[in-house]
C-alpha positions in Angstrom: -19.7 -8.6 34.5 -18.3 -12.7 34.9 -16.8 -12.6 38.1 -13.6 -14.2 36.7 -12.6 -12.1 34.2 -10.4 -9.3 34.3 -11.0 -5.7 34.0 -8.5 -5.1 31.2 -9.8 -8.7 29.1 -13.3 -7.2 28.8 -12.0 -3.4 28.2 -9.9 -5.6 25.4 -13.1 -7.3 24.0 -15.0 -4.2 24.0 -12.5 -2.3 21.7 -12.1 -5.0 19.6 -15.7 -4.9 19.0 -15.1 -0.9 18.0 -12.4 -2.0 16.0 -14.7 -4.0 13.7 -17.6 -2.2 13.0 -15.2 0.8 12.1 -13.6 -1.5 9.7 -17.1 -2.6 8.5 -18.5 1.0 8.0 -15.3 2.0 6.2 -15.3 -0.8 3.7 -19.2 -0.4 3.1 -18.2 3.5 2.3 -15.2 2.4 0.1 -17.8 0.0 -1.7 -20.3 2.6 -2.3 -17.7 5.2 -3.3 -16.2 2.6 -5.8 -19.0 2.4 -7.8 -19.0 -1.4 -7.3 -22.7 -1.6 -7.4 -22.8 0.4 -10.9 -20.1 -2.1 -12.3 -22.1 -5.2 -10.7 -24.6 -4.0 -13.0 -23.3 -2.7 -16.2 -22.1 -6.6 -16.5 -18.3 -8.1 -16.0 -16.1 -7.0 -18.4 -12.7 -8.7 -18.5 -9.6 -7.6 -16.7 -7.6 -5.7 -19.7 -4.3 -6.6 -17.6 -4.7 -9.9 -18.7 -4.3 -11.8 -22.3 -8.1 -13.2 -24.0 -7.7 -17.0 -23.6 -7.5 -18.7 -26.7 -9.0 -22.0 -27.6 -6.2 -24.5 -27.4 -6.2 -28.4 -27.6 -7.9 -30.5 -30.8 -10.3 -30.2 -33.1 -14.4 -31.3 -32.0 -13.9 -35.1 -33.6 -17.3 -37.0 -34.1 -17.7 -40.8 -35.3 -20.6 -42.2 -36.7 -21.5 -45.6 -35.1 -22.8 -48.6 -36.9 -26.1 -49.9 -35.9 -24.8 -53.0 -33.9 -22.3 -50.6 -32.2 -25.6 -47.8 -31.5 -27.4 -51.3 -29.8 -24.3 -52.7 -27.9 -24.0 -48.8 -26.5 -27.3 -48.4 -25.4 -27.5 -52.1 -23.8 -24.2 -50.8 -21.7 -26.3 -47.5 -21.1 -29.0 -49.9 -19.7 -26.7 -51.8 -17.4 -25.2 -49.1 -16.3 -28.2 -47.1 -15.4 -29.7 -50.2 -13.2 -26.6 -50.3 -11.3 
């Protein structure tokens, strides 16, 4: 026992020790009572509280390049890439 400190800061350590591995053992007995394991496994499914996300913004666009703007991109690609 440290010489300087008190009788009532270790009794205070020591049942804050308790404290948390009660709280430990209950929430691993919650857990296992839940069923969280058995959902971890069937896969997630989503929260029914909440709305499905639609997609929202624009339209996929795509632009075909000609061939001296495919060479002018891949010289910037070059320069790029060697820093």
């Amino acid at each position: 026992m440290p010489a300087y400190a008190p009788v009532l800061q270790l009794i205070g350590v020591v049942v804050l020790a308790a404290a948390a591995a009660v709280w430990a053992a209950v929430v691993v007995r919650l857990l296992r009572r839940s069923g969280l394991r058995a959902a971890v496994r069937r896969g997630a499914r989503p929260l029914s509280a909440l709305p499905r996300q639609g997609r929202s913004g624009p339209a996929l666009e795509s632009v075909e390049l000609t061939p001296a703007e495919q060479d002018a991109f891949a010289g910037l690609v070059r320069r790029l890439a060697n820093g």
